[in-house]
ZASE-437744 format. One line per 10 residues: number of its first residue (from 1); their letters; for each residue x, y, z of N, C-alpha, C. Coordinates in steps of 0.02 Angstrom, whole numbers, plus 50000, padded with zeros to 5 digits. Layout:
// ZASE-437744
NUM	a	X Y Z X Y Z X Y Z ~ ...
// end
This chain:
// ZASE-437744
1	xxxxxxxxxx	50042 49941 50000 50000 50000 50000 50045 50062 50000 ~ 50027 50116 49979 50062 50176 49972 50075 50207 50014 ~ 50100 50264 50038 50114 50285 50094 50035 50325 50115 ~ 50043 50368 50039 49978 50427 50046 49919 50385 50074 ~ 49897 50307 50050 49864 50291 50059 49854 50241 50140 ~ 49890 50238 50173 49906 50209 50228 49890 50273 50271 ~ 49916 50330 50251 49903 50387 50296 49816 50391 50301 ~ 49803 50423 50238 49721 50417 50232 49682 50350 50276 ~ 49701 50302 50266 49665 50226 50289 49667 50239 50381 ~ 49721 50272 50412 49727 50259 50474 49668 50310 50486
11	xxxxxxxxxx	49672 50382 50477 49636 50431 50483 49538 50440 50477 ~ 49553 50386 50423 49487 50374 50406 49464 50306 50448 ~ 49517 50266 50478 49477 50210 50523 49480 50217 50592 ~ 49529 50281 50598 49481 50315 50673 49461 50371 50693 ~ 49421 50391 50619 49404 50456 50625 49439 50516 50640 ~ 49477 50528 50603 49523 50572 50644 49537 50636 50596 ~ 49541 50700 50609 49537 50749 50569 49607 50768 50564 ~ 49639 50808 50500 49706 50807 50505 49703 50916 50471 ~ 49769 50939 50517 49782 50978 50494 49841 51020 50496 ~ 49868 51064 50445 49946 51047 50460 49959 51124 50451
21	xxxxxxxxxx	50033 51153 50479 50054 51203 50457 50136 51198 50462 ~ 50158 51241 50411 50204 51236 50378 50242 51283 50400 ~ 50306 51285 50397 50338 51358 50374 50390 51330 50324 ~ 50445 51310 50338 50504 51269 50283 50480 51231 50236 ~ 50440 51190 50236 50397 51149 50185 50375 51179 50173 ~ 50344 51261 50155 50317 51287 50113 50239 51273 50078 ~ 50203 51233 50123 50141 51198 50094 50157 51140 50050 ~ 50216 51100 50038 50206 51037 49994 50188 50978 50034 ~ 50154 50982 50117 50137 50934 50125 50063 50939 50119 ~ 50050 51001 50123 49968 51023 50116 49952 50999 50027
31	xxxxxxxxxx	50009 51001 49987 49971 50981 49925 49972 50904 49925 ~ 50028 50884 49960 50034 50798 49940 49975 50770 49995 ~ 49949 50758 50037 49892 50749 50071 49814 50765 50009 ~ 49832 50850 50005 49758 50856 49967 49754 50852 49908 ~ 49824 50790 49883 49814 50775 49814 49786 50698 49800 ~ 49766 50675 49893 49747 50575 49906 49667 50616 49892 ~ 49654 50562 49858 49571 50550 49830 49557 50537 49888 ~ 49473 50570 49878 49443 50581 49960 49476 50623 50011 ~ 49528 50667 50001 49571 50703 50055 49527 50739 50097 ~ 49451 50780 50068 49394 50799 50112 49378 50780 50169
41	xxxxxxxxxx	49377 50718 50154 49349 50655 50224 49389 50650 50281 ~ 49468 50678 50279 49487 50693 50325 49549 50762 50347 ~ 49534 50784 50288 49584 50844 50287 49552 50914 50306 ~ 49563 50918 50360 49518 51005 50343 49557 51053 50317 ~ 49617 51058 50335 49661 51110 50304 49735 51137 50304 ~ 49750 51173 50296 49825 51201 50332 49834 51271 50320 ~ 49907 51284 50324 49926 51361 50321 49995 51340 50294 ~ 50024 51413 50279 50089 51420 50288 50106 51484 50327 ~ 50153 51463 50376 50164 51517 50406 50236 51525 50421 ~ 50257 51579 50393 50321 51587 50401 50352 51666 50455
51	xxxxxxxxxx	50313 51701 50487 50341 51757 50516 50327 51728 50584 ~ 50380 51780 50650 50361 51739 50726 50313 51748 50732 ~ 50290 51838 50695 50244 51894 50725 50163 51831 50710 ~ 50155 51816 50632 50085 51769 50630 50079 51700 50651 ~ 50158 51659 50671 50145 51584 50718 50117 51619 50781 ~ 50127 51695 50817 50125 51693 50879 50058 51710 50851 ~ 50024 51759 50812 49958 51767 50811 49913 51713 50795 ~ 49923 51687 50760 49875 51622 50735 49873 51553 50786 ~ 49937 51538 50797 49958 51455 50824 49957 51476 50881 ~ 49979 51540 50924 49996 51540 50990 50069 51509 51014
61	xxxxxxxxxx	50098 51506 50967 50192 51479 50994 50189 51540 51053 ~ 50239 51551 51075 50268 51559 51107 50320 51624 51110 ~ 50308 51692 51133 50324 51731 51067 50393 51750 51106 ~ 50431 51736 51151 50499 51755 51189 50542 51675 51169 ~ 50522 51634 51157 50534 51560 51138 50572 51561 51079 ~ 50537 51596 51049 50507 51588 50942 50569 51633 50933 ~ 50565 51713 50962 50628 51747 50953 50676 51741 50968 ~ 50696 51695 51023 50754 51684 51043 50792 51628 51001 ~ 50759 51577 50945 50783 51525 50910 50767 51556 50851 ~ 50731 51607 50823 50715 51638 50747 50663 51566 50755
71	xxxxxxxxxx	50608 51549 50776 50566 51512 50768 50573 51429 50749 ~ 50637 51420 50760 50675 51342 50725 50677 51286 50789 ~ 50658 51258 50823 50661 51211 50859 50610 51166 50855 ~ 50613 51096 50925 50577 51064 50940 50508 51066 50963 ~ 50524 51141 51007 50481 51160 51048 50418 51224 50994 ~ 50451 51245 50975 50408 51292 50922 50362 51236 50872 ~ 50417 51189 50858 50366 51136 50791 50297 51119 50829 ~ 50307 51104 50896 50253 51062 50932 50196 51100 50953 ~ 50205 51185 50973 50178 51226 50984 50132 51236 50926 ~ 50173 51220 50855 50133 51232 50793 50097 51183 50768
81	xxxxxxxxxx	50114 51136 50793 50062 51085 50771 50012 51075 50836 ~ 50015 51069 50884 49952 51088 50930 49917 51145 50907 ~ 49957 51204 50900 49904 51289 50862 49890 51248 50803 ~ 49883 51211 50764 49855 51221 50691 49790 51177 50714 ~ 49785 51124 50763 49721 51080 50798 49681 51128 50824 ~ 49715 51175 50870 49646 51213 50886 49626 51255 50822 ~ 49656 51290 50788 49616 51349 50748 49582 51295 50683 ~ 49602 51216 50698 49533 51166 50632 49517 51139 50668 ~ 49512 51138 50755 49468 51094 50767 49499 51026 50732 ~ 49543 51002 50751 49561 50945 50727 49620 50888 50778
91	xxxxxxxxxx	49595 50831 50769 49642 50788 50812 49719 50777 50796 ~ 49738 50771 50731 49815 50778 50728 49841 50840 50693 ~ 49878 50852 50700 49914 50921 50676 49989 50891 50667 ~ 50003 50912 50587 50076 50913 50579 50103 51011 50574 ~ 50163 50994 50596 50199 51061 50604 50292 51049 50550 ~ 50299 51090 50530 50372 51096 50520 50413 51168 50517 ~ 50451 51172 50531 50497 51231 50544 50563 51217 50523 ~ 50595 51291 50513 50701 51262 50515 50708 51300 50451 ~ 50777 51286 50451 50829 51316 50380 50818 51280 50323 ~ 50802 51300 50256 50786 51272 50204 50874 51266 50185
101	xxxxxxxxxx	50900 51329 50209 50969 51338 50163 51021 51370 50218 ~ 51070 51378 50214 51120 51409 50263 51100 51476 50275 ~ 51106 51510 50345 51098 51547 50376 51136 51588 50408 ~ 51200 51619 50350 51263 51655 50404 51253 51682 50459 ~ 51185 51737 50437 51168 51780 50480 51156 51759 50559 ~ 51133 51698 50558 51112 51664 50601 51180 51598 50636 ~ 51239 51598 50592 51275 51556 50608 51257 51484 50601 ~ 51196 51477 50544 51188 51398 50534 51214 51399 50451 ~ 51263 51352 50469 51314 51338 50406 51251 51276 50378 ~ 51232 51243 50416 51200 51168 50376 51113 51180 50379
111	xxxxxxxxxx	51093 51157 50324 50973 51171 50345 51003 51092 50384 ~ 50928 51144 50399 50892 51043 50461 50807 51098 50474 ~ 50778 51054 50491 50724 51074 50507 50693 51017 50563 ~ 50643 51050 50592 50618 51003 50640 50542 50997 50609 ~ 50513 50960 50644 50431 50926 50621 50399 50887 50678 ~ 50353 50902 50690 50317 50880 50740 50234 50847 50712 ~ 50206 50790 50733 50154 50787 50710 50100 50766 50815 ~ 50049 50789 50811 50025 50783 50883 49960 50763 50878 ~ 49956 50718 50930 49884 50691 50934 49841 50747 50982 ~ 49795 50764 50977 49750 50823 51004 49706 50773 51057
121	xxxxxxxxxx	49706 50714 51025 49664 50681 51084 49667 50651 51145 ~ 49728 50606 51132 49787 50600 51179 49821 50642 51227 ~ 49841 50716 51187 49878 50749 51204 49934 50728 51206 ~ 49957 50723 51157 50031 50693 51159 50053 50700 51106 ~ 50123 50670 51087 50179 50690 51012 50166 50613 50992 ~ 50134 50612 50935 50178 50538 50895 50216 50554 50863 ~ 50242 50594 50838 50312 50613 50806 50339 50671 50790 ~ 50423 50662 50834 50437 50732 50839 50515 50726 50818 ~ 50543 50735 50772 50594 50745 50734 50654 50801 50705 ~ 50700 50805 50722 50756 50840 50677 50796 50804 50615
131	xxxxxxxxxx	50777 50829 50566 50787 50831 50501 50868 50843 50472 ~ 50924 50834 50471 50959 50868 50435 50948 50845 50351 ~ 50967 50936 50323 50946 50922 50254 51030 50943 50217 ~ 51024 50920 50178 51094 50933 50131 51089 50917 50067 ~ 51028 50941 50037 51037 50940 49946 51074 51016 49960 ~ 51073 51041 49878 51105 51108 49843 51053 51130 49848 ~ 50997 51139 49854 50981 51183 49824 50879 51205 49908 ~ 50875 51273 49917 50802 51274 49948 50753 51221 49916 ~ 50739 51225 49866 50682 51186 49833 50696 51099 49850 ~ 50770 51068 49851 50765 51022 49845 50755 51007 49935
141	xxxxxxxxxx	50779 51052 49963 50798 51036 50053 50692 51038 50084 ~ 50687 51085 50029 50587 51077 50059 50554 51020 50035 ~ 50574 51004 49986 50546 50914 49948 50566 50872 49995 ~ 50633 50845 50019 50646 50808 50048 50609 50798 50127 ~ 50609 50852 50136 50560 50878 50199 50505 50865 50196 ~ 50465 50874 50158 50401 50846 50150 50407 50777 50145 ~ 50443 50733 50103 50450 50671 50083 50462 50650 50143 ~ 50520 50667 50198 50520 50656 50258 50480 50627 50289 ~ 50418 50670 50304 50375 50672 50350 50331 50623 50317 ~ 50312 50626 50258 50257 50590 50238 50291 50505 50248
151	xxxxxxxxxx	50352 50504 50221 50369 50427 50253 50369 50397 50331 ~ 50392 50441 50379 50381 50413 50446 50310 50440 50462 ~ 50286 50467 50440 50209 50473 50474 50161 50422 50456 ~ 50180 50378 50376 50141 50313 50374 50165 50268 50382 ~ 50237 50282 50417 50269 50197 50472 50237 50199 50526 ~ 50234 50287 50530 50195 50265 50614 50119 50257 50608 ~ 50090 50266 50565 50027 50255 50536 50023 50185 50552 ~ 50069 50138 50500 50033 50075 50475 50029 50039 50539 ~ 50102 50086 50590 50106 50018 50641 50035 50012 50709 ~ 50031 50081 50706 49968 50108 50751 49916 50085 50710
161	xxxxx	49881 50042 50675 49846 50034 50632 49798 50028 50678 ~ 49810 49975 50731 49758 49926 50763 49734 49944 50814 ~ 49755 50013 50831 49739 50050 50895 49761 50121 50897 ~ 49739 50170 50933 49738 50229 50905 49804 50253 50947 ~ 49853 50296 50913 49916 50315 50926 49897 50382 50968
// end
């Protein structure tokens, strides 16, 4: 079975609403999700959000947190994927954040990004990750990122199949 489709199958066999926000991925996980047939049935939506000033307005991060890392950590991803459940009303929330590309300014020679995905019902993390990325190029470091996530989120999918994660 496919990944897209293992994701969809878990979601849809325990009802579960999904919604995601972005900042480094740039929305390509919001298209690869709402490109699975039937994505309605359990997708309500996402964002992209890339400034501290609208994660702190929208998601509620953390706004002395967010500035003190330029918005790039563990703790910001998780903040953003819990904020994207409350503003859809939704039980899982994926989040991602981080350097697409080097960051002198900032003293990050290498991207990495972090990603968080959270159960709203539970209250808890099923998956919370640092990424290092190392293609050439932004575009390829946000693909891989997405590709990322979408592969361990339907390992942890298939394995949680039989009971709710």
């Amino acid at each position: 079975m496919k990944r897209l489709e293992i994701i969809k199958e878990y979601l849809t066999q325990q009802s579960y609403k999904l919604a995601i926000a972005e900042s480094l991925s740039s929305g390509n996980i919001q298209a690869k999700i709402g490109g699975i047939s039937g994505a309605s049935s359990f997708f309500e939506g996402g964002m992209t959000v890339y400034s501290v000033e609208q994660k702190v307005k929208i998601l509620k991060i953390d706004r002395a947190h967010a500035v003190q890392v330029n918005s790039v950590s563990k703790r910001v991803a998780r903040e953003m994927a819990m904020g994207v459940c409350r503003v859809f009303n939704t039980e899982i929330g994926i989040s991602t954040t981080g350097y697409a590309e080097a960051y002198p300014a900032m003293q990050i020679e290498n991207a990495f990004a972090y990603f968080c995905v959270w159960n709203n019902v539970t209250q808890r993390i099923i998956l919370e990750n640092r990424v290092n990325l190392s293609e050439d190029s932004r575009i390829a470091n946000q693909q891989f990122l997405t590709e990322t996530v979408i592969v361990q989120l339907a390992e942890c999918f298939k394995k949680g199949k039989n009971n709710s994660i």
